[in-house]
N, C-alpha and C positions, 0 to 999 in steps of 0.2 A: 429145445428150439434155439435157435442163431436168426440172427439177423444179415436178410439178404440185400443186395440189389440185382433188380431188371435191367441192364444197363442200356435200352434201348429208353430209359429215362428220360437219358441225358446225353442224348446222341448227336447232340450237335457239338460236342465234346470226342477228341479221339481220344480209342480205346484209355490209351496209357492216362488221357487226363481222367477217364471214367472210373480207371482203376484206385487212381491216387484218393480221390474224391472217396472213394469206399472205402478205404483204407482212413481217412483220416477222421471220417463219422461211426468209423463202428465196427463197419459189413466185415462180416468172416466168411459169405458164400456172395457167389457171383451167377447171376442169370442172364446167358447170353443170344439174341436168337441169332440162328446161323440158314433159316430158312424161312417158306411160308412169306406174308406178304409184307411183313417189317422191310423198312429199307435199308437192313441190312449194313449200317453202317461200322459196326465193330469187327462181324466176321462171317463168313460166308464158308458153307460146307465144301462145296466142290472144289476151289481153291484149296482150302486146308485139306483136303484127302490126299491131294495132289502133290504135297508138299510135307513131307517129315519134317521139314525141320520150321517151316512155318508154325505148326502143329507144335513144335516141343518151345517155341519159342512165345506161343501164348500160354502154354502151362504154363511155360517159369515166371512169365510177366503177375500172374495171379498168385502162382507160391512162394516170390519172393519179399509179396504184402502181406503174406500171414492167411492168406484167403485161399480157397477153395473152388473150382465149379461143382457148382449143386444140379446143372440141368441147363441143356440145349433147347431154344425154344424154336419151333418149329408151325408156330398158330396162321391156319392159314384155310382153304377150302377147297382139299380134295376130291370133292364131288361137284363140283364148278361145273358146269357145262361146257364152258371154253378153256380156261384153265386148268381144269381140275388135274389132268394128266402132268401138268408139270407141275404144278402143286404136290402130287403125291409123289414125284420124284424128287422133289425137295426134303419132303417128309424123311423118305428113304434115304436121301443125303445126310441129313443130320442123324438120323439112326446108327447109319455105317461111324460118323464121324464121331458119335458118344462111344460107340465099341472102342473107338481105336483111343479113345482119351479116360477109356476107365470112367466115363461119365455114364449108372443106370438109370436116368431118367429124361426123359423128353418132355414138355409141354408143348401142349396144341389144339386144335379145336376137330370137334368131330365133325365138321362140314356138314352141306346141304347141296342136295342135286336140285337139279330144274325142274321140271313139271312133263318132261320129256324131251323128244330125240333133236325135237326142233328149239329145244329154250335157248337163250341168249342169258340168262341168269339164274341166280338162284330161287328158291320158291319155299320161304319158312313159314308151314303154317302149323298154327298154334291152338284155331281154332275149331273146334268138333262138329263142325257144320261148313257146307250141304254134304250128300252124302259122297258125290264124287272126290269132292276134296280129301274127308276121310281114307277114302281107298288110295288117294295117290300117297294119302302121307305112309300108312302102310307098305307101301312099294317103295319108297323114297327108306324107311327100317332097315328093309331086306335089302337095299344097295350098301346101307350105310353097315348094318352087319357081315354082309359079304367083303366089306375093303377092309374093315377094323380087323375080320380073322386075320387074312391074309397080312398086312401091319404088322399085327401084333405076334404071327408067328416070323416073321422078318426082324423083329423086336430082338425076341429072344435068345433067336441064333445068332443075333449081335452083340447077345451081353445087354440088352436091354431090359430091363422088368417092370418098368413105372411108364405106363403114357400117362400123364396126367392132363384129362380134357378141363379146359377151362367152361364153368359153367354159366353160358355167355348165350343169350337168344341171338337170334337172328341162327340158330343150327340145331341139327337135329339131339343136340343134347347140351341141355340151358338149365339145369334142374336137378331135385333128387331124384322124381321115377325114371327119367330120362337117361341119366347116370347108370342108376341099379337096373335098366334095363338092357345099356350097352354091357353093363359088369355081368349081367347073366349070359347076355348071349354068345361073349366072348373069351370070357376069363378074368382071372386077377390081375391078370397085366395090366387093365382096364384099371384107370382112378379118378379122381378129381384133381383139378386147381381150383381150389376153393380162394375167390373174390368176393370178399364182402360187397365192395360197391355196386358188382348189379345187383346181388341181393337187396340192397337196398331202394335201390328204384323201385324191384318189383313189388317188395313189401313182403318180401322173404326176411324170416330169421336165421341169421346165419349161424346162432347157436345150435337153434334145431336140426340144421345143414347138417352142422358138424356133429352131432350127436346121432342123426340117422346114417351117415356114413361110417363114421366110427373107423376103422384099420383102412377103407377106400379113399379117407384124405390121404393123396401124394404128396399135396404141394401147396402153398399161399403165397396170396398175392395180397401185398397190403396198398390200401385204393379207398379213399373217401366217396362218399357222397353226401350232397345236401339236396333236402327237396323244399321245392319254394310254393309256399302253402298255396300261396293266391293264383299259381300258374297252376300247380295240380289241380286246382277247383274248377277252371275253365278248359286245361287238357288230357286231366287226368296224367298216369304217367306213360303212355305210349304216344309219344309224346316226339314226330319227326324231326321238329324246328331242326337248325344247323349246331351242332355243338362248341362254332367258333362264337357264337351269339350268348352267352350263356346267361346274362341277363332277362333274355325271353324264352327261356325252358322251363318243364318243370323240374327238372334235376336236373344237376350237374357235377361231374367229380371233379373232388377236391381232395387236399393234402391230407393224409392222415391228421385227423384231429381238430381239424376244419367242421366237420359236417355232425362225429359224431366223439362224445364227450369223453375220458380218459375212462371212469367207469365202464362205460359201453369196452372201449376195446381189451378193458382188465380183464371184464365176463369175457369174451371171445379167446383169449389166449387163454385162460382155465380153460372151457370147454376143450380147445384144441389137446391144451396138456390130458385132460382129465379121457379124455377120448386115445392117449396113448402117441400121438402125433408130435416128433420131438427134431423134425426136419425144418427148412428153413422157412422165413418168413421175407419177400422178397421183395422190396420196394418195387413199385411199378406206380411213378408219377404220370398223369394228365390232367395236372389242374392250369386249366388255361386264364387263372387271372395272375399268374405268376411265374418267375423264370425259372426255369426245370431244375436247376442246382439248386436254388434258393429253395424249392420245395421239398426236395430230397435231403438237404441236411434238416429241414424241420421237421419232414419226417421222422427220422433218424433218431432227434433230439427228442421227441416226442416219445418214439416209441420204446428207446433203451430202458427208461427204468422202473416201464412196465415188464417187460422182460424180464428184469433183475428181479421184479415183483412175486411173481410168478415163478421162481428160482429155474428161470431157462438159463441156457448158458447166454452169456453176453460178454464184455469186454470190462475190465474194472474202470 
């Protein structure tokens, strides 16, 4: 395992300052999104297709830091009602654009469709009741496995082999059955982006995550959370408040190391190792009581010499 960054982190930073910043705390791989509904501030598919030497000129920007692309992120909701069609061409953007950069893997979320022909949004439900509701999540499967074949054979014939879905509610795949259900009906192309932090909201172990996925971790995403006892008791964790408010939630992400103790993350990177998993580890900051650099080198600092701990590769 190495240590990454998301660098939509730190994206009020351009690219090259995002680079240097990676460069100076650690990062030997780089996580960039190039599509989906990030704002796109580092780099954007369709331009770079369009442009060879745009294209050779952010390789070299990354391999002349010693660093690598580990994966195009592309998280976004192809099955949108109003969106969704150009969402999946964005998808299919960054796909084309990993082929042409020698990059196998994408990140991205498996979407969620409406509730039908008339919705104006999305419709995640999560819960097994009444019965109509049931049937439509069913129908909303069979969309979601019809666009993922399709995807994920456009994957291939890119030189693509890893979608790595982040397991993230609010879509039709937030979970381990949800995962191993899209992994069945689709193929191994099919993986995870295993994020602790919403595991932790939900009150998921992300050991056991990674221990029931085992070879179907593609990817991590390293992301705190804390839960604040006295909110959980009065909102439990589903939990709408605004996330710019984080004083009145009952969880909130925070900085690696913030939420959960150095033990906690030493068990997770064994698991990870012991589970066979030896790809990156990817900073993805949103801890909003702090300035986004400032969290990423503490990140950083935090997590290198657990790393070393766990004899992953890291930096001396």
């Amino acid at each position: 395992m190495h240590l990454g960054l998301f660098t939509d982190s730190v994206e009020a930073l351009p690219l090259d300052a995002a680079l240097d910043l990676a460069q100076r705390i650690g990062v030997t791989g780089i996580e960039i999104a190039t599509g989906g509904v990030s704002r796109l501030r580092h780099a954007r598919a369709e331009p770079l297709l369009a442009d060879v030497r745009a294209r050779s000129a952010l390789v070299e920007a990354v391999d002349r830091r010693g660093m690598r692309i580990d994966a195009l992120n592309c998280s976004g909701f192809p099955m949108h009602p109003v969106i969704g069609d150009e969402q999946r061409r964005s998808i299919e953007a960054t796909i084309r654009l990993a082929g042409e950069l020698g990059v196998r893997k994408i990140v991205t979320m498996s979407g969620t469709p409406g509730d039908g022909s008339g919705a104006s949004t999305v419709n995640w439900i999560w819960y097994p009741w009444p019965p109509d509701a049931v049937a439509l999540l069913e129908r909303q499967w069979d969309e979601g496995i019809a666009l993922w074949r399709e995807l994920a054979a456009f994957a291939i014939d890119h030189g693509v082999d890893q979608i790595a879905f982040e397991l993230h509610p609010l879509y039709l795949v937030y979970n381990v059955p949800t995962l191993l259900r899209m992994r069945d009906a689709v193929g191994p192309v099919i993986g995870a982006n295993v994020d602790p932090s919403h595991m932790f909201w939900q009150q998921m172990d992300p050991l056991a995550v990674v221990r029931a996925l085992g070879p179907a971790v593609f990817h991590v995403h390293l992301k705190d959370t804390s839960l604040v006892p006295d909110e959980v008791a009065l909102a439990g964790v589903l939990d709408s408040r605004p996330f710019e408010n984080p004083g009145h939630r009952a969880w909130e992400f925070r900085t690696i190391g913030r939420g959960h103790d150095r033990a906690g993350w030493t068990s997770f990177l064994t698991a990870l190792d012991e589970a066979g998993y030896h790809g990156v580890l990817s900073i993805e900051n949103e801890d909003e009581r702090q300035p986004a650099a400032e969290g990423v080198e503490e990140a950083a600092a935090f997590m290198l010499p657990i790393l070393r701990g766990v004899g992953a590769e890291a930096p001396a």
